[in-house]
VEXMARMI-807269 format. One record per atom (N, C-alpha, C): residue number from 1; residue in one letter; chain; atom name; x, y, z. Coordinates in steps of 0.1 Angstrom, whole numbers, plus 5000, padded with zeros to 4 digits. Each point is the difference from the previous one (the first is absolute). Layout:
[NUM,"A","A","CA",[X,Y,Z]],
...
END
This chain:
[1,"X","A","N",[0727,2127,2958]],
[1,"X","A","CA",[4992,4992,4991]],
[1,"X","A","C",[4985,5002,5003]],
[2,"X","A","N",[4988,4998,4993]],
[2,"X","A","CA",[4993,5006,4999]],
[2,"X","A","C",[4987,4984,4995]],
[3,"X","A","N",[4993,4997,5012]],
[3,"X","A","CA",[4994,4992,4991]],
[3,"X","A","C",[4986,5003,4997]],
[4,"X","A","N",[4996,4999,4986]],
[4,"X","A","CA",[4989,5006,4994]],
[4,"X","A","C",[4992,4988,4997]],
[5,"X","A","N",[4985,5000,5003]],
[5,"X","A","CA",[4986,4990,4992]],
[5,"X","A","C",[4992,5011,4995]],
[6,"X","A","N",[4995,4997,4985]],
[6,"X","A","CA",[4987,5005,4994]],
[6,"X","A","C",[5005,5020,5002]],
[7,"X","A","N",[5010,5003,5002]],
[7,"X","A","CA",[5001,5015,5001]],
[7,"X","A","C",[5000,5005,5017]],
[8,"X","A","N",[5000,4990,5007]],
[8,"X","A","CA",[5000,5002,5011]],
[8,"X","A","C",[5014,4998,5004]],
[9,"X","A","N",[5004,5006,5013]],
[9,"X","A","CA",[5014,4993,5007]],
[9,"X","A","C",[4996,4997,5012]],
[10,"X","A","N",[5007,4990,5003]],
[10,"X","A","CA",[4996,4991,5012]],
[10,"X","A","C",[5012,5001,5011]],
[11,"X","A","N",[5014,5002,4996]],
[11,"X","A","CA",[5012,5006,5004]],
[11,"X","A","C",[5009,5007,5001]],
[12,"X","A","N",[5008,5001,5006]],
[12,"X","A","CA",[5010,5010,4992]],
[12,"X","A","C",[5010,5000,5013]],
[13,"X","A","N",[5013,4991,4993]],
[13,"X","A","CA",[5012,5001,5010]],
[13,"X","A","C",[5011,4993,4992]],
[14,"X","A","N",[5009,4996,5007]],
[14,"X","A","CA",[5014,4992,4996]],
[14,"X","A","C",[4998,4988,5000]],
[15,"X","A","N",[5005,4995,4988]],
[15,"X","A","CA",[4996,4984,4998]],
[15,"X","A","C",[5006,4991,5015]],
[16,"X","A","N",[5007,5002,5008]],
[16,"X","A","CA",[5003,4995,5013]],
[16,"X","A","C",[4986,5005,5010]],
[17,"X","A","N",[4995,5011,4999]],
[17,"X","A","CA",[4991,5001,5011]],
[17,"X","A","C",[4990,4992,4997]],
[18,"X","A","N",[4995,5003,4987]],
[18,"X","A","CA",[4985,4993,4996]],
[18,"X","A","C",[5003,4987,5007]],
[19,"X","A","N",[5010,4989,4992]],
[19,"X","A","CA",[5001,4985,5003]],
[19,"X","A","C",[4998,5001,5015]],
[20,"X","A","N",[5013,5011,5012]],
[20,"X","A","CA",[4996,5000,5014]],
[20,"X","A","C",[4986,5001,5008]],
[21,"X","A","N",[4990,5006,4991]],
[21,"X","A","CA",[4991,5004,5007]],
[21,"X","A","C",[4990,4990,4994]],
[22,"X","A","N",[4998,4989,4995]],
[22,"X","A","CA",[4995,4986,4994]],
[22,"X","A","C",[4993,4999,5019]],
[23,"X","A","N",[4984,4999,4999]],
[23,"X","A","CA",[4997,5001,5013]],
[23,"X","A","C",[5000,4979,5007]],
[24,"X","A","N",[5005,4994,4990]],
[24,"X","A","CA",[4999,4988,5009]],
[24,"X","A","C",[5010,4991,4996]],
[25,"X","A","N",[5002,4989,5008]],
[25,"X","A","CA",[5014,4992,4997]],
[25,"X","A","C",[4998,4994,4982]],
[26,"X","A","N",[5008,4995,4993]],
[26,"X","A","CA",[4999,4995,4990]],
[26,"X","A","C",[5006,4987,4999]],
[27,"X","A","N",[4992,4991,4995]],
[27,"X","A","CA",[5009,4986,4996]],
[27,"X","A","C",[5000,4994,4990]],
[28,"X","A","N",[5012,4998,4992]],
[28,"X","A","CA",[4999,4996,4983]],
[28,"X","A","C",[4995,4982,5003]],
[29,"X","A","N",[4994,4994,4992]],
[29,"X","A","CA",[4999,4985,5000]],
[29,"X","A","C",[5001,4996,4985]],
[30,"X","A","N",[5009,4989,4998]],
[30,"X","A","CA",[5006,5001,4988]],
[30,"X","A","C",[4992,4983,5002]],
[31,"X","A","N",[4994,4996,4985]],
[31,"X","A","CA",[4996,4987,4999]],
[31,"X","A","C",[4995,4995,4986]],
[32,"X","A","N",[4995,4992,4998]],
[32,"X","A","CA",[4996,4997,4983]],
[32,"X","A","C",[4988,4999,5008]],
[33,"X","A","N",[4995,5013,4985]],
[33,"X","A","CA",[4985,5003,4995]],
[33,"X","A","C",[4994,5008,5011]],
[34,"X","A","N",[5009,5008,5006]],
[34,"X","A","CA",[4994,5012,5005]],
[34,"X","A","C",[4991,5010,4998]],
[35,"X","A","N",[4996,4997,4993]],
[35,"X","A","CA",[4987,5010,4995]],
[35,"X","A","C",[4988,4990,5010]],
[36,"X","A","N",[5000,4989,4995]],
[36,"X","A","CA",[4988,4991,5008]],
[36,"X","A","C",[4998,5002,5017]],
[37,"X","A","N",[5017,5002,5005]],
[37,"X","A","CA",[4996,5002,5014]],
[37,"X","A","C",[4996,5018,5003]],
[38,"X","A","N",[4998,5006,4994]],
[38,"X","A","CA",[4996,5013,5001]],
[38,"X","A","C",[4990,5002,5009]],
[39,"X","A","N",[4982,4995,4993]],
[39,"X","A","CA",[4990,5005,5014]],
[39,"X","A","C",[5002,4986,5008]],
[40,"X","A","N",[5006,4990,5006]],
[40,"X","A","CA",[5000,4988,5013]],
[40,"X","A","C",[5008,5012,5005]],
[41,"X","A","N",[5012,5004,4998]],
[41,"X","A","CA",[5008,5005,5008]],
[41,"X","A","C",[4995,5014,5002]],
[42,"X","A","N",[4991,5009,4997]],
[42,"X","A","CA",[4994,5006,5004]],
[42,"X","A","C",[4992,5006,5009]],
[43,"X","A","N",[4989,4985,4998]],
[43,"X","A","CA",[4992,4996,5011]],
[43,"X","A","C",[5003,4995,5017]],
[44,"X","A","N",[5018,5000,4999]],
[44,"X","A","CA",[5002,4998,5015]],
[44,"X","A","C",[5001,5007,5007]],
[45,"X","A","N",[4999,4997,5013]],
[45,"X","A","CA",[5000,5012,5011]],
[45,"X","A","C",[5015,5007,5000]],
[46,"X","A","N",[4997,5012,5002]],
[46,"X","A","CA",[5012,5011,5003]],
[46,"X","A","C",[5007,5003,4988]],
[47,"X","A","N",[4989,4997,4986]],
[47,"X","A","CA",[5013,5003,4986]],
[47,"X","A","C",[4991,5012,4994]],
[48,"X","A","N",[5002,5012,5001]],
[48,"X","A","CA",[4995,5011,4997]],
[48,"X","A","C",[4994,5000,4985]],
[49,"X","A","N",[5016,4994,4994]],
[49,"X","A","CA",[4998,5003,4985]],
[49,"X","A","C",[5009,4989,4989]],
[50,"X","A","N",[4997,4991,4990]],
[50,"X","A","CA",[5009,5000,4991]],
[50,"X","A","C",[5002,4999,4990]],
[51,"X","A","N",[5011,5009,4989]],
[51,"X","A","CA",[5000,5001,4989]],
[51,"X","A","C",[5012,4992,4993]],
[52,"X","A","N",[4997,4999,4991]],
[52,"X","A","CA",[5007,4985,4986]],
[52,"X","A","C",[5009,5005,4996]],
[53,"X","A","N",[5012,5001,5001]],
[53,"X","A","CA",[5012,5005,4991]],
[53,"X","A","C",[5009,4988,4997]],
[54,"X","A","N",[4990,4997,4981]],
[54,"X","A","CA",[5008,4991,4992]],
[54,"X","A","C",[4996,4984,5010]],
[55,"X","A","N",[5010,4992,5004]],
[55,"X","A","CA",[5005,4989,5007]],
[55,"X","A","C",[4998,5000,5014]],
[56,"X","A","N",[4999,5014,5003]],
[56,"X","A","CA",[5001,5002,5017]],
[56,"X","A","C",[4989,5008,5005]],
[57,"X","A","N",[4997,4997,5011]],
[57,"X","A","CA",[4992,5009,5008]],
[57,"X","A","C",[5004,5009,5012]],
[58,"X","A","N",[4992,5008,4999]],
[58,"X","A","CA",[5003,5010,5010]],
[58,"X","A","C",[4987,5006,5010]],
[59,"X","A","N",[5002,4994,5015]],
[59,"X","A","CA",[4990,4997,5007]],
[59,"X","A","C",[5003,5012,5013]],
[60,"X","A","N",[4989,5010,4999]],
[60,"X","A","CA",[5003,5009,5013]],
[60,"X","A","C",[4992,4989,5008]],
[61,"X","A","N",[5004,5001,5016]],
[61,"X","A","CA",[4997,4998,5006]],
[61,"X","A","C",[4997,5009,5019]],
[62,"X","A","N",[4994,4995,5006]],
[62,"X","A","CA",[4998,5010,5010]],
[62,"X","A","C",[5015,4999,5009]],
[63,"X","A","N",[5007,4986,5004]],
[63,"X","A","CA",[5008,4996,5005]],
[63,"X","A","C",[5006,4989,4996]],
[64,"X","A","N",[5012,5001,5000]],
[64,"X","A","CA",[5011,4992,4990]],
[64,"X","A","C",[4997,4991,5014]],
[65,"X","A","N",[5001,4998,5012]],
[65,"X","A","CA",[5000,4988,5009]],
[65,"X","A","C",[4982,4994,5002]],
[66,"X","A","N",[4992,5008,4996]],
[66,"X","A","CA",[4986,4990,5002]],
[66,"X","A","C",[5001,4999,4984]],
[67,"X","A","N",[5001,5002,4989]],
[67,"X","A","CA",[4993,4995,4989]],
[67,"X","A","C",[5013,4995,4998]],
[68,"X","A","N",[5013,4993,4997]],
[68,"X","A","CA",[5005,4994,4997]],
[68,"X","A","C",[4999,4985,5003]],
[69,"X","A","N",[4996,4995,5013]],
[69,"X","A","CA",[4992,4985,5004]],
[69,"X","A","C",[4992,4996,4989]],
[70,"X","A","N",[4991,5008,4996]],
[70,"X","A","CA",[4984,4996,4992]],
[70,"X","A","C",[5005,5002,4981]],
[71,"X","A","N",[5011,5006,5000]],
[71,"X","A","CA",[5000,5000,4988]],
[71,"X","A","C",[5012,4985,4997]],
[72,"X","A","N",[5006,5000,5008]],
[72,"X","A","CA",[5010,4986,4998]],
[72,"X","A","C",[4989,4989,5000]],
[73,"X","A","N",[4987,5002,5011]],
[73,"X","A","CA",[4990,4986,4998]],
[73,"X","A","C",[4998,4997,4988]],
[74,"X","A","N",[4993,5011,4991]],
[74,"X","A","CA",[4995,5002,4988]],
[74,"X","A","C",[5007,4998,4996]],
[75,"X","A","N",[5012,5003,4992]],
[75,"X","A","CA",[5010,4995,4992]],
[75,"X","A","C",[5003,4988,5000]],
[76,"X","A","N",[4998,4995,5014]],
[76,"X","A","CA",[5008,4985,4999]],
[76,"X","A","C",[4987,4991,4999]],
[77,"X","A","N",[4992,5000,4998]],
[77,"X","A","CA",[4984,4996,4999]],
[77,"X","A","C",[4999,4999,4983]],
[78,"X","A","N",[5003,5009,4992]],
[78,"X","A","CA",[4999,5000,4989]],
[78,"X","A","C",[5011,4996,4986]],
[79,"X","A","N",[5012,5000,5009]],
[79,"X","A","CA",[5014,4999,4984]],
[79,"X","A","C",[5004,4992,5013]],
[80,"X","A","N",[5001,4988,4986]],
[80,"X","A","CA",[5011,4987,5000]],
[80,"X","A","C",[5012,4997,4997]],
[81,"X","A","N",[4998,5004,4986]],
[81,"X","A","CA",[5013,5002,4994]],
[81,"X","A","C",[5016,5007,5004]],
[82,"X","A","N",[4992,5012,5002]],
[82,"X","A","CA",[5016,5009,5002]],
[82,"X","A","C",[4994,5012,5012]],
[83,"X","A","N",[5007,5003,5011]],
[83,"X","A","CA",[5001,4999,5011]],
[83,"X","A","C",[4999,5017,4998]],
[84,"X","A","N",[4989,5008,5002]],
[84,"X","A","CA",[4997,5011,5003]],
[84,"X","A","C",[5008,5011,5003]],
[85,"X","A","N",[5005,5012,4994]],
[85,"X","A","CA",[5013,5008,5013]],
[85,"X","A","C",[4989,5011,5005]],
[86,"X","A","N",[5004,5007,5012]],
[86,"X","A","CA",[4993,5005,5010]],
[86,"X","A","C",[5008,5007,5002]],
[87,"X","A","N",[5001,5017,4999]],
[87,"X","A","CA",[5013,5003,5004]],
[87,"X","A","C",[4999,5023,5003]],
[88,"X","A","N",[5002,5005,5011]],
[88,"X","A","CA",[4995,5009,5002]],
[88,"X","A","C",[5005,5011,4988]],
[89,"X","A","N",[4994,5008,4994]],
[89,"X","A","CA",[5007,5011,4991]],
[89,"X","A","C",[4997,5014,5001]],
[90,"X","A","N",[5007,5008,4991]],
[90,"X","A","CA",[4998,5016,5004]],
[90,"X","A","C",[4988,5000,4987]],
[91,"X","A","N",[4991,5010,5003]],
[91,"X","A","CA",[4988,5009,4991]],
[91,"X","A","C",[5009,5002,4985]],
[92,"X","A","N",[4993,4997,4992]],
[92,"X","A","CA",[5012,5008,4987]],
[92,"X","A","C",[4985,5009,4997]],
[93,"X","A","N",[5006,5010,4992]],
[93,"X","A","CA",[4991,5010,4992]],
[93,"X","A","C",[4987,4999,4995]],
[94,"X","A","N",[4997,4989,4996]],
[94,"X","A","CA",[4988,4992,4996]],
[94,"X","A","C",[4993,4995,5012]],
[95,"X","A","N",[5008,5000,5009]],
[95,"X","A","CA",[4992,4990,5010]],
[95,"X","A","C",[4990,5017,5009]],
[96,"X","A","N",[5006,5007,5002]],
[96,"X","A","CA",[4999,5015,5008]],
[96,"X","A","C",[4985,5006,4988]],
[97,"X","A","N",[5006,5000,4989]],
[97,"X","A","CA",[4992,5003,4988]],
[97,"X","A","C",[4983,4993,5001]],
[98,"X","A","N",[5000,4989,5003]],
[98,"X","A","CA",[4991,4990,4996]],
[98,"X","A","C",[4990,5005,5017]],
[99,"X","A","N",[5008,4998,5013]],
[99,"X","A","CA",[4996,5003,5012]],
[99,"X","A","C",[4998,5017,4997]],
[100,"X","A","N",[5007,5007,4996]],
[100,"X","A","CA",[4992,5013,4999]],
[100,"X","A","C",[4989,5005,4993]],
[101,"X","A","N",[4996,4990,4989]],
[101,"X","A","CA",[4991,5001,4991]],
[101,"X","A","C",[4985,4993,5008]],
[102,"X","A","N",[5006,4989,5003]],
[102,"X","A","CA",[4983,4992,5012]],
[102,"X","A","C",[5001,5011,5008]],
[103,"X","A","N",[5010,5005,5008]],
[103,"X","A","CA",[4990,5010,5009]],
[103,"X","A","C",[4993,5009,5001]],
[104,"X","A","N",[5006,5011,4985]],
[104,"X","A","CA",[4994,5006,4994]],
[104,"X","A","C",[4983,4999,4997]],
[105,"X","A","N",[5000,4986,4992]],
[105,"X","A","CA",[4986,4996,4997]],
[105,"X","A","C",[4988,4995,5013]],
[106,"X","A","N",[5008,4999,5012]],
[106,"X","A","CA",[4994,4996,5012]],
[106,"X","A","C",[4993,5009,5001]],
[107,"X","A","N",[5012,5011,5003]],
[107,"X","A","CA",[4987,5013,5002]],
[107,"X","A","C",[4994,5011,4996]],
[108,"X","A","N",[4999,4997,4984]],
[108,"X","A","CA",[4999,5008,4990]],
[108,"X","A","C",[4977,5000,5003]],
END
């Protein structure tokens, strides 16, 4: 598989390596109106990156054991209603795609 931006490629391997080679832990957080916690949860220490898929977020992080404390604060600081999930997951194609594309432009 082959991933291409603007006529450029940015990869090229087996949809199993790319997801494997995802350089940081990932953590889905599922909650109402996840778009709004986008830049708070951003802004916290040890969360590299995160992007909005739909309902859910997907938060690289430097370490699934230091940023997982600071994002449950946050969470539980903000939603009342219905009780945040927090839960570790694999890179999908978009997620590899999105990180290949910022690195790209880092050091373009």
């Amino acid at each position: 598989m082959a991933l291409l931006h603007a006529g450029r490629l940015l990869a090229v391997d087996t949809p199993a390596a790319l997801s494997a080679a995802y350089p940081h832990p990932l953590l889905e957080v599922r909650l109402p109106d996840a778009r709004s916690w986008r830049d708070r949860l951003s802004a916290l220490p040890g969360v590299e990156s995160v992007q909005l898929f739909g309902d859910r977020l997907h938060v690289a992080v430097t370490s699934l054991a230091d940023a997982r404390p600071g994002l449950r604060a946050a969470l539980a600081h903000g939603t009342d209603a219905v009780a945040p999930v927090l839960e570790p997951i694999a890179a999908t194609l978009e997620d590899v795609f999105l990180e290949r594309l910022a690195h790209q432009e880092a050091t373009a």
